[in-house]
N, C-alpha and C positions, 0 to 999 in steps of 0.2 A: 504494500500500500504506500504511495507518493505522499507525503506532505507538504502540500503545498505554502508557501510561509506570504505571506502580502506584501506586497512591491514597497521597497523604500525611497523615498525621493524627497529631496532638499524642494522648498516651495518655490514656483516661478519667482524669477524676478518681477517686485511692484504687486505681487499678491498675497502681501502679508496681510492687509487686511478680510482678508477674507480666512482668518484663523486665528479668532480672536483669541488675546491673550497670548500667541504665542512667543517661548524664549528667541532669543536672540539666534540662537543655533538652531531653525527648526528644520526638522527631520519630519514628513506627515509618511503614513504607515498609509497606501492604500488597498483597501479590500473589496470582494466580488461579490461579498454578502450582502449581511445585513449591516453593518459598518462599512461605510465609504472614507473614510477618513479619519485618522486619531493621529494627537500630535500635545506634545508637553508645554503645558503654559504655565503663566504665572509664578515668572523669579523670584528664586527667596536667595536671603545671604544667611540663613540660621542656620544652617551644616555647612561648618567652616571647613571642609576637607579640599573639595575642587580637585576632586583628582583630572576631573576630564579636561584643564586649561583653565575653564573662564570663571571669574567670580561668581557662581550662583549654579542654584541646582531650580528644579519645578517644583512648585507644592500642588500643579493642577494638573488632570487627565481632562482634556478635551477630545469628545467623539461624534463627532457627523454619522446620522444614521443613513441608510439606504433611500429614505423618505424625506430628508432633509431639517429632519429632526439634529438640537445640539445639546450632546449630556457632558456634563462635568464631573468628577469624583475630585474635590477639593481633601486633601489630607490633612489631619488636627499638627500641632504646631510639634507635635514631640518627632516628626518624620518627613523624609524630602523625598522624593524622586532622584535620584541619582545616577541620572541615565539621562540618553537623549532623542533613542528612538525607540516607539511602541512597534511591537511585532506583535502581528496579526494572525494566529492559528489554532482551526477547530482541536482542542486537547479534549476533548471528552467523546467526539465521535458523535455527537447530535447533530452535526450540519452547520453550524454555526460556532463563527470565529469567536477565541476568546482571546484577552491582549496581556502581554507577556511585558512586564516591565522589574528593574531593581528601584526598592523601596528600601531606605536606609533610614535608620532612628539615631537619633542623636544620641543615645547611650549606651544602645546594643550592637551598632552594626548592620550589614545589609541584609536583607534577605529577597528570596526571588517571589512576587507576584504575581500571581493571576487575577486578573479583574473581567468582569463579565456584565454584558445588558440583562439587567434585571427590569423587566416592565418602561418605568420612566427614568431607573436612577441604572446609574452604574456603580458595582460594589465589588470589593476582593474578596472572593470564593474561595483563594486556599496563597497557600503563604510558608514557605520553607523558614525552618528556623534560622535568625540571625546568627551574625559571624561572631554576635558573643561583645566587638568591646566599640566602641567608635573608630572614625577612620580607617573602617578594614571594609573590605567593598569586594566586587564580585561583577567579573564580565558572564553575559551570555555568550556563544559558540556556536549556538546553532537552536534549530527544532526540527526533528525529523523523527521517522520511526525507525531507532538505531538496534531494536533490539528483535526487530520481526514480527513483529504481535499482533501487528496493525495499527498500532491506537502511537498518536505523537507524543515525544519524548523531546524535554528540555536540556541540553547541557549548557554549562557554564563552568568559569574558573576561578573558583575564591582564591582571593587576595592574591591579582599575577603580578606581580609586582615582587612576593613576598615567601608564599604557600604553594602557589603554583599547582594546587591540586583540580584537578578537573571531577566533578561530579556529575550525574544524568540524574533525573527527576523524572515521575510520568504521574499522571494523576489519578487515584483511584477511588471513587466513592465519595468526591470530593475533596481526599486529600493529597497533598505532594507526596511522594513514595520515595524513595533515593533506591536506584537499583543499579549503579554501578559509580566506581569513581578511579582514579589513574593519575599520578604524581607526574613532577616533572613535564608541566604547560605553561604557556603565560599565553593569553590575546592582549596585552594592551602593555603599551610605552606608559610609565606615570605622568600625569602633565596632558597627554596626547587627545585629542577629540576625535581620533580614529579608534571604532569600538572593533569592526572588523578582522581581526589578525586568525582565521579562521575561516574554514570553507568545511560546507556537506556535497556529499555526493556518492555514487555508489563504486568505489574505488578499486575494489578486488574483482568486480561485475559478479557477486553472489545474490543481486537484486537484493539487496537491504543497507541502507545506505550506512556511512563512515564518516567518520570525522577526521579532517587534515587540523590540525594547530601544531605552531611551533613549541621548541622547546623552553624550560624556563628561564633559559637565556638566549631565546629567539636564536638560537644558529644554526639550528636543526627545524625539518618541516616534518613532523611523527606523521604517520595514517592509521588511524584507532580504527579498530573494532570493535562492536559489542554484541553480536550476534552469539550469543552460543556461550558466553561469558567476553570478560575483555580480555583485550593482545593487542599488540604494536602490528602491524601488519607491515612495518618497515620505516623507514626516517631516511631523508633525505637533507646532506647538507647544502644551506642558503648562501648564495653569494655575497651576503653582507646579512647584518643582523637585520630583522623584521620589523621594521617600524612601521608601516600605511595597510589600508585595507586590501585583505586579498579580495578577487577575482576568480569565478570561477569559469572556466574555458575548454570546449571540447575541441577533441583535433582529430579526426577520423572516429568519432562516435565516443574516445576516450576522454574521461574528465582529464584535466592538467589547474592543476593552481598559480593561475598568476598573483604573484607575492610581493609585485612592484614596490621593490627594496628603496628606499631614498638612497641616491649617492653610487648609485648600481643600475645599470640599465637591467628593462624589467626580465623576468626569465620566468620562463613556464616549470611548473615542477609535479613529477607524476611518480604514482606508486610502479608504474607497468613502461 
């Protein structure tokens, strides 16, 4: 089963208004559903961390409905949005997208959300436990169905910067689950507004897709598996360390990840 994840895209130029509220950095998620658009608004400076660059995180979820409806899920002041772009994907198998954001608390740490249309509001349905202290944060990696089940599966990597542990989530019964996890990854430069450092696709062609992320000091480009349990299905070294978003790219039907390195012209990099 493919999961499909919702197109990302930076807003035209001269059509910020037409997304109200939105951060200086916006990122809108769009979707095929019932959500046509979601996107993070409403700067706060009250989580002083800024890991992604710029002074300020969202304290707002802004989501356009398919009908042209606009919801908000405004967050209470103990927690920010800590991220910059909503990813858009059905995680329970009802038909309808649910959006995938890091929610970080000013004295616990991050943890990964799901937020979901409930009637007129929008609410967070399930919620991985925090990293535990402040200023420890957590990139997403992907969403796909990594483990063959059918049903989409979250990964991320707490604290790349630091921990470099990658874990996968899926949700069951309403709750996040953790059914796998794999040391030695980072997706993100600290400072950097590139979330990217990370590509899905079906790497070994066993039709169940994999996970490409570098190493926890970007020099190496790993290809994870989680089919059947985890393994390294092989790592690949990068012509310069990882710093900007990969790209993912076929070349005779085969994935390759482009890892377009700053300082390095860009290079294709493939498990096969």
């Amino acid at each position: 089963m493919a999961i499909v994840v919702a197109a990302l895209a930076h807003a035209p130029d001269g059509r910020a208004a037409d997304y109200p509220g939105a951060i200086t950095d916006l990122r809108v998620a769009r979707g095929t559903g019932t959500i046509a658009e979601a996107w993070l608004a409403d700067a706060t400076t009250r989580y002083r961390h800024f890991v992604l660059g710029s002074p300020y995180e969202a304290a707002s979820l802004m989501v356009r409905l398919r009908d042209g409806r606009l919801l908000r899920l405004t967050l209470s002041d103990d927690s920010v949005f800590e991220d910059r772009q909503p990813r858009l994907a059905d995680l329970d198998g009802d038909g309808i997208d649910e959006i995938v954001l890091v929610r970080s608390y000013l004295s616990r740490g991050a943890a990964l959300a799901v937020i979901a249309v409930r009637g007129e509001t929008l609410s967070i349905v399930a919620e991985t436990p925090p990293t535990g202290s402040p200023n420890t944060w957590l990139n997403p990696a992907g969403i796909a169905d990594f483990d063959g089940d059918g049903m989409a599966d979250i990964a991320y990597v707490q604290m790349p910067h630091v921990l470099g542990l990658l874990r996968i989530w899926t949700l069951r019964s309403g709750r996040l689950v953790e059914i796998a996890s794999m040391p030695d990854t980072s997706n993100h430069v600290i400072g950097s507004p590139h979330l990217g450092l990370s590509a899905v696709a079906d790497f070994d062609g066993d039709g169940v897709a994999d996970l490409a992320v570098p190493t926890k000091d970007r020099k190496h480009l790993r290809f994870l598996s989680f089919k059947g349990g985890t393994r390294e299905l092989g790592r690949k070294p990068l012509e310069s360390t990882a710093l900007s978003d990969f790209k993912l790219k076929h070349v005779s039907g085969v994935p390759f990840v482009d890892v377009g390195s700053a300082g390095s012209r860009a290079g294709l990099v493939g498990l096969r």
